[in-house]
Every structure is written in C-alpha cells, then in structure tokens.
SEMIFI-938120 format. One line per field, with one value per residue: residue number from 0; x, y, z of N, C-alpha, C, O in turn. Coordinates in nm, 4 decimals. Layout:
nr [NUM / ...]
n_c1 [X / ...]
n_c2 [Y / ...]
n_c3 [Z / ...]
ca_c1 [X / ...]
ca_c2 [Y / ...]
ca_c3 [Z / ...]
c_c1 [X / ...]
c_c2 [Y / ...]
c_c3 [Z / ...]
o_c1 [X / ...]
o_c2 [Y / ...]
o_c3 [Z / ...]
// end
This chain:
nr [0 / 1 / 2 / 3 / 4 / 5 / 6 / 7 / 8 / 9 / 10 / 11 / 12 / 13 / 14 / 15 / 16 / 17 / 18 / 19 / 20 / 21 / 22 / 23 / 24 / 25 / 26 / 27 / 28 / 29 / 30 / 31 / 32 / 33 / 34 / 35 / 36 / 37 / 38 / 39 / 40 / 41 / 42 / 43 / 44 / 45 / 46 / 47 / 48 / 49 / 50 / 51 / 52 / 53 / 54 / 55 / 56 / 57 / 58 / 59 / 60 / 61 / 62 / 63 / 64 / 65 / 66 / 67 / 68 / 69 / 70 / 71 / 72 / 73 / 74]
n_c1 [0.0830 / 0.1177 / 0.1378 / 0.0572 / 0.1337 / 0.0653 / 0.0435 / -0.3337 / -0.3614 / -0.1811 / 0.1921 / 0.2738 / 0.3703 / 0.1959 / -0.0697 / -0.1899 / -0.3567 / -0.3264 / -0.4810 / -0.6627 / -0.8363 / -0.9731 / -1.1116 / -1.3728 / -1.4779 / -1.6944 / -1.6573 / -1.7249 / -1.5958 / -1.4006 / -1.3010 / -1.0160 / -0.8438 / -0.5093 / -0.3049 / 0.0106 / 0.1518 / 0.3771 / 0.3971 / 0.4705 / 0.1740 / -0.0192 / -0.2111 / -0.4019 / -0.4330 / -0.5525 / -0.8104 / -0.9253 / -0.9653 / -1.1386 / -1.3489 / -1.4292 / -1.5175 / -1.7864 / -1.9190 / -1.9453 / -2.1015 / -2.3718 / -2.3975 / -2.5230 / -2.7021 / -2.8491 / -2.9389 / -3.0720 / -3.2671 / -3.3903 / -3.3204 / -3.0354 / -2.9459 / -3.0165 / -2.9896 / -3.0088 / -3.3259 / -3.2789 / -3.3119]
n_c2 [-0.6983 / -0.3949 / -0.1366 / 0.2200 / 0.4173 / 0.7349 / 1.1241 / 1.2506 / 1.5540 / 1.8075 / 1.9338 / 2.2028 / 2.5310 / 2.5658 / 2.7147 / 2.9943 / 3.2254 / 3.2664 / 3.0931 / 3.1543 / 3.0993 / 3.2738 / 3.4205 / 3.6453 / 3.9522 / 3.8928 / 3.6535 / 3.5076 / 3.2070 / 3.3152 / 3.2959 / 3.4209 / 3.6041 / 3.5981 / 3.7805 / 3.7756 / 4.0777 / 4.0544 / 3.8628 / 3.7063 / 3.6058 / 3.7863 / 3.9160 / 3.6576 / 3.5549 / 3.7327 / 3.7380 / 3.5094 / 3.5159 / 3.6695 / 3.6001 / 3.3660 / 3.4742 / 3.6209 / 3.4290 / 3.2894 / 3.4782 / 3.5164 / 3.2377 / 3.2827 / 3.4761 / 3.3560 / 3.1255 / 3.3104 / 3.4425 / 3.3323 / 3.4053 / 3.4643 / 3.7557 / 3.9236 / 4.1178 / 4.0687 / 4.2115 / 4.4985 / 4.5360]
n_c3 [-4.6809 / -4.5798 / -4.3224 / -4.2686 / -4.0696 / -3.9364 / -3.9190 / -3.9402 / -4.0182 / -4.1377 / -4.0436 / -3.9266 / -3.8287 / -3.6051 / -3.3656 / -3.4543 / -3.3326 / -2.9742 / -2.7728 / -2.4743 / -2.1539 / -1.9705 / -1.6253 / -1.5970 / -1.5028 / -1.3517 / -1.2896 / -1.4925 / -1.7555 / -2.0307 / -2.3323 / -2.4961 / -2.7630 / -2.8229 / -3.1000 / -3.2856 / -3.3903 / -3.5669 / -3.6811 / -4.0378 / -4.1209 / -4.0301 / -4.1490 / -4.2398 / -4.0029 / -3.8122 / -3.9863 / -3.9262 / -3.6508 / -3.6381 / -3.8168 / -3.6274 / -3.4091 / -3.5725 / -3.5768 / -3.3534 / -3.2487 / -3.4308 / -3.3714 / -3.0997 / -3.1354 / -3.2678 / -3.0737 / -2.8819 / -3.0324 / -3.2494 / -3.5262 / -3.7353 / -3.8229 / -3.6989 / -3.3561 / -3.0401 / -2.8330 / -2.6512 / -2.2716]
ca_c1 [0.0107 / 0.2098 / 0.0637 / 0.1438 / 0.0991 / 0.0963 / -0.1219 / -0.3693 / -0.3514 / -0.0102 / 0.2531 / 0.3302 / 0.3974 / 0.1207 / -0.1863 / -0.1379 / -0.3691 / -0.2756 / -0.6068 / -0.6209 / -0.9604 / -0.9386 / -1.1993 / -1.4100 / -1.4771 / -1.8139 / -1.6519 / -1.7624 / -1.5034 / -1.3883 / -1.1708 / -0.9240 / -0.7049 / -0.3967 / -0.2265 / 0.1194 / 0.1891 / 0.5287 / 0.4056 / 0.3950 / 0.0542 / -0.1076 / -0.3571 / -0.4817 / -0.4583 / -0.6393 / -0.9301 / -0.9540 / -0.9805 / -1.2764 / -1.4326 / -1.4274 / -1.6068 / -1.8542 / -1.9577 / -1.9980 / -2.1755 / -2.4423 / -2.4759 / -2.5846 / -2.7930 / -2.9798 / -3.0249 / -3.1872 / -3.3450 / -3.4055 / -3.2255 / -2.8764 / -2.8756 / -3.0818 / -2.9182 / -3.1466 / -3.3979 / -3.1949 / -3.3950]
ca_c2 [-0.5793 / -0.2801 / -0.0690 / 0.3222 / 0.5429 / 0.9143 / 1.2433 / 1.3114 / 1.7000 / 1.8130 / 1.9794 / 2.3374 / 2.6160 / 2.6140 / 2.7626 / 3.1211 / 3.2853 / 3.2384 / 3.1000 / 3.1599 / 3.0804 / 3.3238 / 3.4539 / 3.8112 / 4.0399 / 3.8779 / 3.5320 / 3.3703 / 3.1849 / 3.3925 / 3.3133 / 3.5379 / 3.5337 / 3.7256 / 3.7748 / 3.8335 / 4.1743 / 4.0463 / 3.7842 / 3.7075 / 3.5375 / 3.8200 / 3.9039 / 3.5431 / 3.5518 / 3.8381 / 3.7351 / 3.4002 / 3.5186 / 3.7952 / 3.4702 / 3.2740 / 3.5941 / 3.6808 / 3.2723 / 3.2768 / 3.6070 / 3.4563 / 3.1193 / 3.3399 / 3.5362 / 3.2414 / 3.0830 / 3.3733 / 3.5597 / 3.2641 / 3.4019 / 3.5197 / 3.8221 / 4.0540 / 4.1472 / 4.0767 / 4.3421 / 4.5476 / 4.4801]
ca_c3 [-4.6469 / -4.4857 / -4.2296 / -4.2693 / -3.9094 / -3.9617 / -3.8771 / -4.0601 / -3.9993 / -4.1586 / -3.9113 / -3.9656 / -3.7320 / -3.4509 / -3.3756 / -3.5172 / -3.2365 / -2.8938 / -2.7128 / -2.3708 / -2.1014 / -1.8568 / -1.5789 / -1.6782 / -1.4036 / -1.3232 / -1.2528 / -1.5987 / -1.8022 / -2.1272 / -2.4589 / -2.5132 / -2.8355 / -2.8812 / -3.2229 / -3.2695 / -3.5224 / -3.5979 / -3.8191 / -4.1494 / -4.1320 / -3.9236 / -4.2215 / -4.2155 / -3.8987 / -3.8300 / -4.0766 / -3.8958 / -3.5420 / -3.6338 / -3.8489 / -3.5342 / -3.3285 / -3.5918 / -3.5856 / -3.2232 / -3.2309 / -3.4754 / -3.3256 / -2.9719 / -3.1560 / -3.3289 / -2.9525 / -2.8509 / -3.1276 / -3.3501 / -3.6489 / -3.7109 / -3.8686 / -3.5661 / -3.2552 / -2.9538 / -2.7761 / -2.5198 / -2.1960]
c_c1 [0.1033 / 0.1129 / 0.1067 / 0.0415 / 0.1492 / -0.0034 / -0.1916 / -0.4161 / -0.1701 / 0.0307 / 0.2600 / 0.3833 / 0.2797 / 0.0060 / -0.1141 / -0.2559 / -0.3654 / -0.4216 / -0.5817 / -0.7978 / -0.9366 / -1.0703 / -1.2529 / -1.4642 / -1.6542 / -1.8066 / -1.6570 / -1.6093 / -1.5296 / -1.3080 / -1.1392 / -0.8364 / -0.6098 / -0.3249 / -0.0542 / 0.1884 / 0.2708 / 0.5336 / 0.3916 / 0.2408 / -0.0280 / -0.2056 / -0.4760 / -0.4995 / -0.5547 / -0.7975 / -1.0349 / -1.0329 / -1.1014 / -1.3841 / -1.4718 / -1.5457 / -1.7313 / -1.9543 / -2.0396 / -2.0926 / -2.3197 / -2.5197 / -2.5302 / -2.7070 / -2.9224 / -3.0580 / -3.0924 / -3.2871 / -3.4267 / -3.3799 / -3.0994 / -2.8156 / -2.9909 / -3.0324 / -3.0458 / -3.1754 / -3.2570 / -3.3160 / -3.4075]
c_c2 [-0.4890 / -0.1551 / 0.0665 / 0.4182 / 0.6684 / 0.9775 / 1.2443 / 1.4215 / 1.7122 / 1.9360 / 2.1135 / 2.4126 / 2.5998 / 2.6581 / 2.9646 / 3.2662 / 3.2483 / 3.2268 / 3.0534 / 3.1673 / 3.1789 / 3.3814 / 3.5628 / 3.8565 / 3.9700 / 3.7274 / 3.4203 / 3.3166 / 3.2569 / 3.3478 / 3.4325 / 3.5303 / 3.6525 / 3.6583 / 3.8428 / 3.9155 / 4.1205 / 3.9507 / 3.7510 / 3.7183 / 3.6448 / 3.8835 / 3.8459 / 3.5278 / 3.6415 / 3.8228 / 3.6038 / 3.4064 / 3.6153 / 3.6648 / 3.4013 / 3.3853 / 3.5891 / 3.5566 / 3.2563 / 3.3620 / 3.5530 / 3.3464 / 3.1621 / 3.3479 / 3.4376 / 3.1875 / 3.1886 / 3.4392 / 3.4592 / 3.2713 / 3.4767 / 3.6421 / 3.9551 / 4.0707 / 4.1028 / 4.1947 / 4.3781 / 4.5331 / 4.5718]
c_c3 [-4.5661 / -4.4544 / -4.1804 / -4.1618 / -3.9861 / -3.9367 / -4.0114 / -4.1087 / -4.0485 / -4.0463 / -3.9666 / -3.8246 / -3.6135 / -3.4915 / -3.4110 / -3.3875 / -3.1002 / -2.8131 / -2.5509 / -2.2789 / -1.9851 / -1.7600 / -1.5978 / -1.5032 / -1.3373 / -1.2577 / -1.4010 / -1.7176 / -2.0038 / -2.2177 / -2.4982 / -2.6353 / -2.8767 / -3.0214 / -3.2009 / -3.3814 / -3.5542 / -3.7384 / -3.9343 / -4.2610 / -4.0777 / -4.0370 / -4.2171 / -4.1054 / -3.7983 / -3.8459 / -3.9838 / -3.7595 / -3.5766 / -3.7257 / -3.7487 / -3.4249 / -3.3896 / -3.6011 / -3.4662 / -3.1926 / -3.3216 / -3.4224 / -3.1260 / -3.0373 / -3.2109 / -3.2183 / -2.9043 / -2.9168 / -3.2213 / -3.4690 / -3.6182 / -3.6984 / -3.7598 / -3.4268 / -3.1494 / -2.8880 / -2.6494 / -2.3930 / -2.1146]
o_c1 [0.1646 / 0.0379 / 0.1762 / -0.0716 / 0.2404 / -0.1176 / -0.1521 / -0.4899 / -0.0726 / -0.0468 / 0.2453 / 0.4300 / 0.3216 / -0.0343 / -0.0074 / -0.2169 / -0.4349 / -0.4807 / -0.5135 / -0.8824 / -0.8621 / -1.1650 / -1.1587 / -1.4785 / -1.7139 / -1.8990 / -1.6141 / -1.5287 / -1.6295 / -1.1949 / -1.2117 / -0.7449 / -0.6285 / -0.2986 / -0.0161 / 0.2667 / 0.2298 / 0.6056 / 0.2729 / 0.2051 / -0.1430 / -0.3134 / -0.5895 / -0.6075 / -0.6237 / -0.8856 / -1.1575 / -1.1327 / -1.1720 / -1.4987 / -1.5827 / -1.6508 / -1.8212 / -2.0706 / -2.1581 / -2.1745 / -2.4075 / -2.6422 / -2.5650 / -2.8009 / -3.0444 / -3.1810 / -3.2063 / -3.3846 / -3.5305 / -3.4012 / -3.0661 / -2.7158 / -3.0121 / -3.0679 / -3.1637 / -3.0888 / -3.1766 / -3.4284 / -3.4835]
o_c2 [-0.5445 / -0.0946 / 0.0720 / 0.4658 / 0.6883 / 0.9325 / 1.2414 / 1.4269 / 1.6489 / 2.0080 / 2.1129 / 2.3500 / 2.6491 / 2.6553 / 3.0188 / 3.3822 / 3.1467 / 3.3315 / 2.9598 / 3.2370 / 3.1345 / 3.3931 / 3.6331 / 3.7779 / 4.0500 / 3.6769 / 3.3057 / 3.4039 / 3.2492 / 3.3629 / 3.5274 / 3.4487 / 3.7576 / 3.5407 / 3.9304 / 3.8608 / 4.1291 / 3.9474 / 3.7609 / 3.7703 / 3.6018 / 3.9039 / 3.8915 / 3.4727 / 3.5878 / 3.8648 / 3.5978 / 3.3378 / 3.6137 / 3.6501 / 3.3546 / 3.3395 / 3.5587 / 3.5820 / 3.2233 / 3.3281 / 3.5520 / 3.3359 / 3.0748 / 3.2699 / 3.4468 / 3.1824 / 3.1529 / 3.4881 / 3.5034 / 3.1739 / 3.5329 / 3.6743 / 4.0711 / 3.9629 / 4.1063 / 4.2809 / 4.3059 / 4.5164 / 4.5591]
o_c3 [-4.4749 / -4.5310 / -4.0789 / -4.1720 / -4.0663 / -3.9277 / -4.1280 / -4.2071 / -4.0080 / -3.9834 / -4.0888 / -3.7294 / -3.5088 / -3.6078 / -3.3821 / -3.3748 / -3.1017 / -2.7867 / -2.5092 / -2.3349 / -1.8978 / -1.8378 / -1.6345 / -1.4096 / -1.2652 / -1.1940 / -1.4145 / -1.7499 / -2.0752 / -2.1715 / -2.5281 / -2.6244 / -2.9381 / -3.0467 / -3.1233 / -3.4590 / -3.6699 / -3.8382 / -3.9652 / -4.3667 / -4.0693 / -3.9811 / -4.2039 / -4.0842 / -3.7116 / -3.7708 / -3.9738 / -3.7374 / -3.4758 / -3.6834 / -3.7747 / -3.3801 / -3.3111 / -3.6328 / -3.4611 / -3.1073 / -3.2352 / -3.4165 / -3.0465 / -3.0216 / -3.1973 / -3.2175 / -2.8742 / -2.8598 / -3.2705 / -3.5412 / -3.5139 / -3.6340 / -3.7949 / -3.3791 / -3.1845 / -2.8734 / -2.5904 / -2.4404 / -2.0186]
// end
C-alpha cells in the first residue's frame, strides 16, 4: 500500500484580492478588499470581489427582510 500526502487545493498565485479587517469609524470591525489594476486577472478579479459583496448584501437582507431581493424599510 503507498501512502500519497498532498493539498488538495492546487497552488497558484495567491489570493487575487487583498483582504484586510480593519475598524470603521463607529468602532465596528469591517472587510476591506483591495484589487491590484496591474493585473492580468483583474476582470476575474473584479467580478469575484462584487460576487462576494452582492452575496453578503443578500444574505443581510434575508436576516432582516426575510427575502433577498428587497432592501429593508429606511427607519
């Protein structure tokens, strides 16, 4: 029997937006992601990081609104 170690995520370049936790003017902790124009990838990269927003922006809106696609009341 032979016993083969390895990832099982393949290696490439990195994370392609630069995620960063930083504090917001109110005290609360914030994700931040910077892109870097320079790169090849910054299409996909681009597409990925506004995918990742419009996800989070949804799964709010579901906890408070109970569906996805309505913004909640202004108050």
């Amino acid at each position: 029997m032979k016993v083969v170690v390895k990832l099982l995520r393949p290696r490439g370049k990195g994370a392609s937006a630069k995620v960063k936790r930083v504090r917001g003017p109110e005290g609360q902790l914030v994700t931040v992601r910077a892109l870097d124009s320079g790169r090849s990838t910054f299409g996909a990269d681009l597409r990925n990081v506004f995918a990742t927003n419009v996800s989070k922006a949804r799964r709010e809106n579901k906890a408070v609104v109970g569906a996805t696609d309505r913004a909640p009341a202004k108050r």
